[in-house]
C-alpha positions as a LaTeX table, in Angstrom:
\begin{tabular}{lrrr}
\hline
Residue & $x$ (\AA) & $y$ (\AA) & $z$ (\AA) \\
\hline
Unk1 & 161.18 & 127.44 & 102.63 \\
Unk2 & 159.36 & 127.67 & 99.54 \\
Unk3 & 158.49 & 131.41 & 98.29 \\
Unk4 & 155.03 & 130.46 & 98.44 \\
Unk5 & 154.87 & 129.58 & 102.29 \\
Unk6 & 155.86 & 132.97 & 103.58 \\
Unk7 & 153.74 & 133.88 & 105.98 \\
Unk8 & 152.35 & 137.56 & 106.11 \\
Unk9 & 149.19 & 138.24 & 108.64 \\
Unk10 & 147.59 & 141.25 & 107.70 \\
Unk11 & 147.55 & 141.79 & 111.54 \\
Unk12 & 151.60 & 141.74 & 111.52 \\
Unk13 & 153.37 & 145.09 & 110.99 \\
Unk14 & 157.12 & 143.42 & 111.33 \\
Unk15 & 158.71 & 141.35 & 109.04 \\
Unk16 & 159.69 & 138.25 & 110.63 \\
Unk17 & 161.94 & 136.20 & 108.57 \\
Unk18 & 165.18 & 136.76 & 106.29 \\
Unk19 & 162.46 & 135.38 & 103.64 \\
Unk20 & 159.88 & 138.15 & 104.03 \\
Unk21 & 163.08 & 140.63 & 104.41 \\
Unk22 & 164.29 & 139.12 & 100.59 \\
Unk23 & 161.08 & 139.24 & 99.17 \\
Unk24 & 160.04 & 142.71 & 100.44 \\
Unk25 & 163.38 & 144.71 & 99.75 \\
Unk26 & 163.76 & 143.23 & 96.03 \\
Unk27 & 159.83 & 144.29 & 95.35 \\
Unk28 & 160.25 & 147.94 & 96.74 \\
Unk29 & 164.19 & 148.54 & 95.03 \\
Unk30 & 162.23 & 147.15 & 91.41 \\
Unk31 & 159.39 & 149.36 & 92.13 \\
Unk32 & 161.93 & 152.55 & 92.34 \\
Unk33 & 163.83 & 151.49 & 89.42 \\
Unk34 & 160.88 & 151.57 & 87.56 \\
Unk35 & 159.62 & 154.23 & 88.83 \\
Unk36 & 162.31 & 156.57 & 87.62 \\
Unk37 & 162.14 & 154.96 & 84.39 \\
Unk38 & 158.29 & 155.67 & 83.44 \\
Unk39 & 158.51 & 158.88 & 84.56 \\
Unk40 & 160.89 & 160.01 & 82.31 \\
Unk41 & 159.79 & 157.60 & 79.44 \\
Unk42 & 155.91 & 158.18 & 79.84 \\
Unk43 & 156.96 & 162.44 & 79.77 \\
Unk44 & 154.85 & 162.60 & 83.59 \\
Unk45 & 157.61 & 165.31 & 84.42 \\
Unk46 & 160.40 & 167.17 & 82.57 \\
Unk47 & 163.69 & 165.98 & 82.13 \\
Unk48 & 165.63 & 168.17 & 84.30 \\
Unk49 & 162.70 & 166.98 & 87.25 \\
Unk50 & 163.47 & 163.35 & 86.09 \\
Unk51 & 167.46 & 163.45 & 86.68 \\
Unk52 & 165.91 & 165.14 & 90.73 \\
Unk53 & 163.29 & 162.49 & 90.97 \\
Unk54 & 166.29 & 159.58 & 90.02 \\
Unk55 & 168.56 & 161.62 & 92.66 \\
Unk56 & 165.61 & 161.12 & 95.47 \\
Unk57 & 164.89 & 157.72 & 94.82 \\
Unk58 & 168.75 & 156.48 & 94.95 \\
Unk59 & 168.70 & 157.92 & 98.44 \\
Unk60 & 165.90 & 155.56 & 99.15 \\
Unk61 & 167.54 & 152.35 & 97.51 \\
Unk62 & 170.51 & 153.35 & 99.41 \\
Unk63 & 168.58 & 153.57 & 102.63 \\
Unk64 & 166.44 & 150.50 & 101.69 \\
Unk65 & 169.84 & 148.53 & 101.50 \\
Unk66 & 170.68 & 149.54 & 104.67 \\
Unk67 & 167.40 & 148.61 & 106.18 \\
Unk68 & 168.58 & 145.05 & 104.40 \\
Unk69 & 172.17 & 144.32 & 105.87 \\
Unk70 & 170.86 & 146.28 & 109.08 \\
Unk71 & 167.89 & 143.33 & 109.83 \\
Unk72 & 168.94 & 140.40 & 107.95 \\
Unk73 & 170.33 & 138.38 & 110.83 \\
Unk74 & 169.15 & 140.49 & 113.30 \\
Unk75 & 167.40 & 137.92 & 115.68 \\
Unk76 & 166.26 & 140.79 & 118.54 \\
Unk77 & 164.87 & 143.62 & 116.31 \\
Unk78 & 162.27 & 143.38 & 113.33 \\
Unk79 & 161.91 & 145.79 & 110.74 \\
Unk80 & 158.55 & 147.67 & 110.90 \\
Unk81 & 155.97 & 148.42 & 107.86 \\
Unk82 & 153.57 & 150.76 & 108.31 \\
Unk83 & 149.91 & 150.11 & 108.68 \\
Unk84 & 149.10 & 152.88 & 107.05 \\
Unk85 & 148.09 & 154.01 & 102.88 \\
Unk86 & 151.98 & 153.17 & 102.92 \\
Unk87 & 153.47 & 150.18 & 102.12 \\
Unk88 & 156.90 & 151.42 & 102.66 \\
Unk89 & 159.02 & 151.44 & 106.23 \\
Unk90 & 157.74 & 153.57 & 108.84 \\
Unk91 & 159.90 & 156.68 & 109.18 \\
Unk92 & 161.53 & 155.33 & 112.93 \\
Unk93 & 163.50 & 153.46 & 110.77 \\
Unk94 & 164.98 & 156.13 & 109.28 \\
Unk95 & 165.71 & 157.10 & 112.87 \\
Unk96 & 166.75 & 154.33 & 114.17 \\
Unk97 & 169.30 & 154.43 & 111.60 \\
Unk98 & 170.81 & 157.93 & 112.23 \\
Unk99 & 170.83 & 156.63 & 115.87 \\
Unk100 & 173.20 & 153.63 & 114.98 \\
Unk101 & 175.30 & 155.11 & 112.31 \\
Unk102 & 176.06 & 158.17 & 115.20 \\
Unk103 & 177.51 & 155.63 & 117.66 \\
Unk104 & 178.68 & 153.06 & 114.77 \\
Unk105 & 181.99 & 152.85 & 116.56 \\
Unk106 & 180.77 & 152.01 & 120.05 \\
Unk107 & 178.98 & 149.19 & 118.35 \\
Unk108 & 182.15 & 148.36 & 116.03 \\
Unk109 & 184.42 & 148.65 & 118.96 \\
Unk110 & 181.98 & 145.78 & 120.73 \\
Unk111 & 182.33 & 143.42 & 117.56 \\
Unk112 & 184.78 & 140.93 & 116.72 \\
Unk113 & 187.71 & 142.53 & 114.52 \\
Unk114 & 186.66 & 141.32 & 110.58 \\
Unk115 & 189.78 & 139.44 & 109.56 \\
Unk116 & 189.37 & 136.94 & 112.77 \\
Unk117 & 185.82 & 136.53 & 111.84 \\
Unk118 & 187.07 & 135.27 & 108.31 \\
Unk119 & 189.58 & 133.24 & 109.62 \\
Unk120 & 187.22 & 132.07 & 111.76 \\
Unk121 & 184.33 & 131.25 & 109.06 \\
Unk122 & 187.11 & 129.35 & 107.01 \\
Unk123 & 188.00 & 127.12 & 109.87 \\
Unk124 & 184.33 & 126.68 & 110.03 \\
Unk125 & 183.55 & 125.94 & 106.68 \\
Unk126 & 186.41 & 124.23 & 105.48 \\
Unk127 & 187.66 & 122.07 & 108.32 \\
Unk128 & 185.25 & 121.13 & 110.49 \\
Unk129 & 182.69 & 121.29 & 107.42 \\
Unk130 & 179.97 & 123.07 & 109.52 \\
Unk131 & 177.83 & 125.44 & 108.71 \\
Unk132 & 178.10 & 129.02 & 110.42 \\
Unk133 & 176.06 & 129.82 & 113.08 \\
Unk134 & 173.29 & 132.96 & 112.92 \\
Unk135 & 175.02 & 134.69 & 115.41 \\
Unk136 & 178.32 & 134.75 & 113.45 \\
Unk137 & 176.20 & 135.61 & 110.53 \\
Unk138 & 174.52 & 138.50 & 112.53 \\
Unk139 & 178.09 & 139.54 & 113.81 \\
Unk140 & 179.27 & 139.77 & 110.38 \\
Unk141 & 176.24 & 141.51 & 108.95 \\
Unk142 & 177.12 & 144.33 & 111.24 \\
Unk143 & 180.37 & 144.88 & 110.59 \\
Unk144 & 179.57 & 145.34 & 107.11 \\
Unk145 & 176.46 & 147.58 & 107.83 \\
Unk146 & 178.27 & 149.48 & 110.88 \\
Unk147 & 181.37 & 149.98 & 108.70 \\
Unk148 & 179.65 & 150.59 & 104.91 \\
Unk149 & 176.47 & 152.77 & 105.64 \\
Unk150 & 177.17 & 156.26 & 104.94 \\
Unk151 & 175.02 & 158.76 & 107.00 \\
Unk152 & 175.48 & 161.29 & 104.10 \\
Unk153 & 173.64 & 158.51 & 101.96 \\
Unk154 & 170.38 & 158.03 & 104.23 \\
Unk155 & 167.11 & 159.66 & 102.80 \\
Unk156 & 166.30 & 162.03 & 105.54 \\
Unk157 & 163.00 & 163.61 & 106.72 \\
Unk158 & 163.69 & 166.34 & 104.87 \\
Unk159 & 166.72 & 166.42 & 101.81 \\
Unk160 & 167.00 & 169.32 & 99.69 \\
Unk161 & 167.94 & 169.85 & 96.57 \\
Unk162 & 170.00 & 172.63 & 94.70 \\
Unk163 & 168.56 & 175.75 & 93.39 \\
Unk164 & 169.56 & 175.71 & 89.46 \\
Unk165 & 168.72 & 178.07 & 86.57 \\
Unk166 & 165.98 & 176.76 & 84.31 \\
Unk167 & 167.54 & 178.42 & 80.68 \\
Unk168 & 164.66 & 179.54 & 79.08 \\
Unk169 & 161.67 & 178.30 & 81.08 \\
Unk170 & 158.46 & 179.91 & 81.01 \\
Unk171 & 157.37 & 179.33 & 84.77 \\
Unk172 & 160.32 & 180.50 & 86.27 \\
Unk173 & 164.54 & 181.75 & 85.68 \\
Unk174 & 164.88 & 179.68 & 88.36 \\
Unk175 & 163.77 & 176.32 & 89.82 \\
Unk176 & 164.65 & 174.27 & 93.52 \\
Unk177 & 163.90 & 170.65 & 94.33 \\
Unk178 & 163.13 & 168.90 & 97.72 \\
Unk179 & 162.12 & 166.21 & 99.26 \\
Unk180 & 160.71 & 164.97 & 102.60 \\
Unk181 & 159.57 & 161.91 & 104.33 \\
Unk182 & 155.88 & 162.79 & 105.67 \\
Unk183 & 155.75 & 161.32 & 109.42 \\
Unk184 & 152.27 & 160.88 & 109.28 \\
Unk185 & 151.61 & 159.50 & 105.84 \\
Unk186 & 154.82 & 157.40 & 106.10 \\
Unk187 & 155.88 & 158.06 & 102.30 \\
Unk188 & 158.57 & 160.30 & 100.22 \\
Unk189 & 157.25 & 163.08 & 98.36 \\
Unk190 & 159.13 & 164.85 & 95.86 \\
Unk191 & 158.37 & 168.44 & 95.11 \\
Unk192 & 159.19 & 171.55 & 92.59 \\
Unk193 & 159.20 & 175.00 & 92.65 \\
Unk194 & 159.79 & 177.44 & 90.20 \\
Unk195 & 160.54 & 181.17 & 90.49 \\
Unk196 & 161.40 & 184.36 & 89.85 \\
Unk197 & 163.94 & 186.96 & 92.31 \\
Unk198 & 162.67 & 190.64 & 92.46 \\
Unk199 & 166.00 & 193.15 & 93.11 \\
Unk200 & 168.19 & 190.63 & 94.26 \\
Unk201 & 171.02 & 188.45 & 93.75 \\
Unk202 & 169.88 & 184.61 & 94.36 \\
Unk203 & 173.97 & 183.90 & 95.94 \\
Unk204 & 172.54 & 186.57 & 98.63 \\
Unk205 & 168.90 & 184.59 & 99.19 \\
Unk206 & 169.62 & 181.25 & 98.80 \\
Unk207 & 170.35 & 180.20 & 102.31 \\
Unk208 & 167.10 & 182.19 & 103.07 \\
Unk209 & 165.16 & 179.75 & 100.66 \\
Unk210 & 166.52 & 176.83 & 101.81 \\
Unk211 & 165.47 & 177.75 & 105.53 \\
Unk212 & 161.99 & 178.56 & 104.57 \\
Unk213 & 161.54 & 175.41 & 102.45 \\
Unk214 & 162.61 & 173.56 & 105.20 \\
Unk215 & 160.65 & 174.86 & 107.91 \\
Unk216 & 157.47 & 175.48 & 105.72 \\
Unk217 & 157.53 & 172.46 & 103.36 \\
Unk218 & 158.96 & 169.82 & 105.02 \\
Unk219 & 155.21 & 167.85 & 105.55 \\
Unk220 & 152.41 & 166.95 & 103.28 \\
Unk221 & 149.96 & 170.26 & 103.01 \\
Unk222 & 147.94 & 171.36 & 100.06 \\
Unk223 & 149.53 & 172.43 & 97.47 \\
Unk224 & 147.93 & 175.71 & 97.95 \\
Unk225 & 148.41 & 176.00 & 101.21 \\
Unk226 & 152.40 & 175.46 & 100.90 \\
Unk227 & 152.47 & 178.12 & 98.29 \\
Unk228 & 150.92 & 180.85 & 100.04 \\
Unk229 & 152.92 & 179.81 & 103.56 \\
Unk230 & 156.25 & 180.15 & 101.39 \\
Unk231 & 155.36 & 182.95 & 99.33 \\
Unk232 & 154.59 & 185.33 & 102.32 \\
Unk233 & 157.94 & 184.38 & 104.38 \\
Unk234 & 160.02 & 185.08 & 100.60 \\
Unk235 & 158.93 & 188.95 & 99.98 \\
Unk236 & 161.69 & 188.96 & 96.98 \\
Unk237 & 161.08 & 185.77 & 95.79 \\
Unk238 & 158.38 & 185.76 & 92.97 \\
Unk239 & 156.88 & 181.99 & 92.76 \\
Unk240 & 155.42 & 181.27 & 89.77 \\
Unk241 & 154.69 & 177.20 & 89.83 \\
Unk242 & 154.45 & 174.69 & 92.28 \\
Unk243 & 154.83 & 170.64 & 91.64 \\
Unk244 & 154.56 & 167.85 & 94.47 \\
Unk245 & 154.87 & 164.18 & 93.85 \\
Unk246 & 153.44 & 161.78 & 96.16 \\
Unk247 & 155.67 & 158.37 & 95.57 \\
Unk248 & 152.89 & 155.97 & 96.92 \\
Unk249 & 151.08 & 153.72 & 98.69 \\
Unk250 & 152.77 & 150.86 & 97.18 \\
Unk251 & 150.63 & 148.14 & 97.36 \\
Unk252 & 151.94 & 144.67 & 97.92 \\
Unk253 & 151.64 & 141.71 & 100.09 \\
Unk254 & 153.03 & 143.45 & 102.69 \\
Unk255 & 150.26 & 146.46 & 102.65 \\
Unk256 & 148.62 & 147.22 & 105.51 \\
Unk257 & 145.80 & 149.64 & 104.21 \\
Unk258 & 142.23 & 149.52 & 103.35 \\
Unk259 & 142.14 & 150.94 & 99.85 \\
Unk260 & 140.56 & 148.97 & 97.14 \\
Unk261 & 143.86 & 148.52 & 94.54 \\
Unk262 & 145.85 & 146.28 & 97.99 \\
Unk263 & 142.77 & 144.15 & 98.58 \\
Unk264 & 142.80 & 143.26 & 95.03 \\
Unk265 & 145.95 & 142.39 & 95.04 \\
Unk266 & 145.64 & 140.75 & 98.52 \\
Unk267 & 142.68 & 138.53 & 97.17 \\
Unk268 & 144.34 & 137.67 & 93.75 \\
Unk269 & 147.19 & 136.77 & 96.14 \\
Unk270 & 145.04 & 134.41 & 98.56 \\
Unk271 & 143.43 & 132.72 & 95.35 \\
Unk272 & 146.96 & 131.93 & 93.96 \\
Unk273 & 145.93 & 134.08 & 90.88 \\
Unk274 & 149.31 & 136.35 & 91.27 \\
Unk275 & 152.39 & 135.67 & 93.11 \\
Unk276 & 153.63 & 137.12 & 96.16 \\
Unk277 & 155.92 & 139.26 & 94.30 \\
Unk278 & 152.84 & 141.55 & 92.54 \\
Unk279 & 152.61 & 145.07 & 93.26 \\
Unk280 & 151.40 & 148.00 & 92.22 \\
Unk281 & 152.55 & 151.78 & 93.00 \\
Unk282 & 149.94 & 154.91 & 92.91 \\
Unk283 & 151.25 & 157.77 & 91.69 \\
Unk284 & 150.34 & 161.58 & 92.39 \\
Unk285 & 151.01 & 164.57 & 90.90 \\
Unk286 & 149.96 & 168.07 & 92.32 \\
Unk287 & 150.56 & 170.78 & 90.72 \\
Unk288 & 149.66 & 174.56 & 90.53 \\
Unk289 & 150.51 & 178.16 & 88.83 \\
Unk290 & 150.71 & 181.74 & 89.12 \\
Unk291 & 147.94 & 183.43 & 87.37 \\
Unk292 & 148.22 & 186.85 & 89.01 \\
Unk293 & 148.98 & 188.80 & 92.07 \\
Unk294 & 148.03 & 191.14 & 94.57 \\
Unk295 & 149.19 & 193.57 & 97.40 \\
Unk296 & 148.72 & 192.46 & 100.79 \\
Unk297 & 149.73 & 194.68 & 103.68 \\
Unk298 & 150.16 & 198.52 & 104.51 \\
Unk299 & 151.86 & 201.14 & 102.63 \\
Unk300 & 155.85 & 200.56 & 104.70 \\
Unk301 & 155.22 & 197.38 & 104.55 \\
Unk302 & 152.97 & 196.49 & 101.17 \\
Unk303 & 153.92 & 192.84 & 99.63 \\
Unk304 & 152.67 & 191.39 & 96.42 \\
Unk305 & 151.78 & 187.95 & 96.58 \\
Unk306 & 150.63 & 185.24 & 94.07 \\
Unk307 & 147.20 & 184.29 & 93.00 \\
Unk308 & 146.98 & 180.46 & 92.59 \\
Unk309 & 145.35 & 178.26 & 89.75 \\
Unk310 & 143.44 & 175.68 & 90.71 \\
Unk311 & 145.34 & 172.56 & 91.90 \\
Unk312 & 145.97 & 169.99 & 88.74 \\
Unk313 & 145.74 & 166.87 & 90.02 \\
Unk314 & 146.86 & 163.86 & 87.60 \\
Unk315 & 146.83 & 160.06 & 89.08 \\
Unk316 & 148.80 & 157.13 & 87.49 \\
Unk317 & 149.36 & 153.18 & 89.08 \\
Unk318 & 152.34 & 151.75 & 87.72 \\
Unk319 & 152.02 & 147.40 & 87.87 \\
Unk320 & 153.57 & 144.47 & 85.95 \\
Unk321 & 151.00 & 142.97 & 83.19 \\
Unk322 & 149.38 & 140.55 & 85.29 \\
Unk323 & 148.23 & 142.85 & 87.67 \\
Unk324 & 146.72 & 145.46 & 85.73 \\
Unk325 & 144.85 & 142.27 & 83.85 \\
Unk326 & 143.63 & 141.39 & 87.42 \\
Unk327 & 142.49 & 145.47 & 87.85 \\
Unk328 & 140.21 & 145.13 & 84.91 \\
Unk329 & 138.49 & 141.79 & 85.86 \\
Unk330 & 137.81 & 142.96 & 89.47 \\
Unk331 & 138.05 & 146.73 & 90.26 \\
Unk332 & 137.78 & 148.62 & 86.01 \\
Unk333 & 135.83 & 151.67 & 88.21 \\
Unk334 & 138.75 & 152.70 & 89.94 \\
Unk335 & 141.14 & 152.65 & 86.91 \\
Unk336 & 138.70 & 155.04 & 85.03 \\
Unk337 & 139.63 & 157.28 & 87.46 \\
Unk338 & 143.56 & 157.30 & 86.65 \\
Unk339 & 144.78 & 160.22 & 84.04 \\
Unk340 & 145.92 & 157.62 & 81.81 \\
Unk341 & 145.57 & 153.99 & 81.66 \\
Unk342 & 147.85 & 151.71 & 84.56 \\
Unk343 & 151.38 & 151.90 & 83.39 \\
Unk344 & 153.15 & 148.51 & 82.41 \\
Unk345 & 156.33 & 147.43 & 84.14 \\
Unk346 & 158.27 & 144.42 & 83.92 \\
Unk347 & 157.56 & 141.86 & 87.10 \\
Unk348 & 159.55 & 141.14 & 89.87 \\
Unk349 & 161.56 & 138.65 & 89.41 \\
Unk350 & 162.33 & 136.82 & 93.02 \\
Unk351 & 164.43 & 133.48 & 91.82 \\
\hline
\end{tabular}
C-alpha cells in the first residue's frame, strides 16, 4: 500500500493497519527526539532540567516501542488514540500494558517455544518458499514483546524523579523532578520544584516528599493550586519555585481535536499540500516563584507558607519547515501568540 492511501477517518480512534501503526510510532518517537533536543538547544529550561526532561521522554519511547511490537500483528486488539487535545495513546494503554507484562508468563507459557518457531519460519521460507503466515508473525511478535518489555521501563501514571542538590542555585539548595500521565488530558507532563529544608536533614524527609508529590501532584492542577496543596502538607519544606511542562497536543494526522494548529494540518493534508508524516507539537511551560510568606494557623500550631508570583506562562510549537510555512499562509494569528517564533525541526522521514 502506498503511504499515501492510508486511511485515517477523523471519526476512527484505533489504528487499524500495521501501516497506520508504522507511520504513527516513527512520527511520535521523531517528535520526542526532537523534543529533547530544542529544549536544551533553544535554552527553554536549564541543563540539569534538560538531562530530567531526556530521562522522561526515553520512558515514553520505551513505552511507545512497546505499544509497537505489542499491536503490530495483533489481528484482535487495536491500539487506541485519544480523541482528545492529545494526539498521543490514551493512558489504558499504559494499563493494558502493566496488565500483560504482570501475567507475561501465562501468556509465554501459551506460546510456541522461540527456537521451533525459527525452525519453523526457515522451513517456511526456505523450502517450501512461502511466505509466513500473520498468525506466525503475531506469535512471534509476542514472544519478543512478552519476553523483552521491561515493566521497570514503562512510563507510568506517575514516575518520580530523584531529589538532587542544585550547587549554587538561587531558587532553591535543593530541587526534585516528576512526572505523570494526566488521565483526563491524556498527555505527560513534566514538572520541577525547587526548595529549601527548615531544621532538618533531607535523608530524614525525603520519603515524606516523595509521598506528598505523589498524592498531591500526580494530575494536571494550576500551578498555583499544586503549590499551595504541597506546601501546606511539607511544614519543613520551604518551596521556593515551581515549573510544569505540558508535552503536547501533538498534532498530526492522527489528531482527534478541534484546535485550530490540527485542522491546519488536517486541511494542508487533504489538499496534498504536506504529507502524512507533518506534525507539529505545542509546548507549555508554567512556571511560578516565591515572593514572600506568611503565618497561617494558631500559636501550637503556626506554619509559614509561601506567597506565589503570578503564573509565567511561555508557549512554543515545535514543526518541520514546511509546516510552519503552511502556519503563516493560513493561521499567522495564532503564532503571534507563541513566546517565540515556531521552532524548526527536521521532517519525518517515513521511507
Amino acid at each position: 500500500m502506498s503511504i499515501n492511501q492510508i486511511a485515517t477517518p477523523l471519526d476512527s480512534a484505533v489504528l487499524e493497519t500495521k501501516e497506520q501503526y508504522r507511520v504513527y510510532f516513527k512520527i511520535v518517537t521523531h517528535v520526542f527526539n526532537e523534543l529533547v533536543k530544542s529544549i536544551s538547544q533553544k535554552n527553554l529550561c536549564s541543563p540539569l532540567e534538560s538531562n530530567f526532561i531526556e530521562q522522561y521522554c526515553e520512558l515514553l519511547t520505551y513505552s511507545l516501542e512497546a505499544f509497537r511490537i505489542k499491536y503490530l500483528y495483533d489481528a484482535d486488539e487495536k491500539m487506541r488514540i485519544d480523541l482528545t487535545e492529545s494526539g498521543y495513546p490514551n493512558y489504558l494503554e499504559f494499563r493494558y500494558l502493566f496488565n500483560d507484562l504482570e501475567l507475561k508468563q501465562d501468556h509465554i507459557d501459551k506460546l510456541p517455544k522461540a527456537d521451533a518457531l525459527k525452525a519453523e519460519f526457515l522451513e517456511t521460507l526456505l523450502k517450501t518458499k512461502q511466505p509466513i503466515s500473520d498468525r506466525k508473525l503475531g506469535q512471534a511478535a509476542s514472544i519478543i514483546y512478552y519476553s523483552s518489555v521491561q515493566p521497570d521501563f514503562i512510563f507510568k501514571k506517575f514516575v518520580q524523579g530523584k531529589i538532587l542538590h542544585t550547587v549554587g542555585d538561587k531558587a532553591g539548595e535543593h530541587v526534585v523532578s516528576w512526572s505523570f500521565y494526566d488521565v483526563t488530558a491524556n498527555r505527560p507532563f513534566i514538572c520541577f520544584m525547587y526548595f529549601d529544608l527548615y531544621k532538618q536533614e533531607l535523608e530524614e524527609y525525603r520519603q515524606k516528599i516523595y509521598e506528598v508529590l505523589e498524592e498531591t501532584a500526580d494530575r494536571n492542577i494550576s500551578l498555583d493550586m499544586m503549590a499551595y496543596a504541597i506546601d501546606k502538607k511539607l511544614p519543613k519544606l520551604w518551596p521556593k519555585k515551581f515549573k510544569k511542562i505540558d508535552l503536547g497536543p501533538l498534532h498530526n494526522v492522527f489528531a482527534k481535536d478541534e484546535l485550530i494548529v490540527t485542522h491546519t494540518i488536517l486541511e494542508a493534508i487533504g489538499k496534498k499540500s504536506l504529507d502524512l508524516s507533518a506534525f507539529a507539537l505545542s509546548l507549555r511551560i508554567d512556571e511560578t516563584v516565591s515572593t514572600d510568606n506568611f503565618a497561617e494557623g494558631g500559636f501550637f500550631s503556626k506554619q509559614y507558607l509561601q506567597v506565589w508570583s503570578p503564573t509565567k506562562t511561555n508557549t512554543y510549537l515545535m514543526a518541520p519547515h514546511r509546516v510552519i510555512q503552511v502556519f503563516y499562509d493560513n493561521i499567522p494569528e495564532a503564532l503571534h501568540l507563541l513566546t517565540k517564533e515556531p521552532i524548526e525541526v527536521p521532517a519525518v522521514k517515513l521511507d
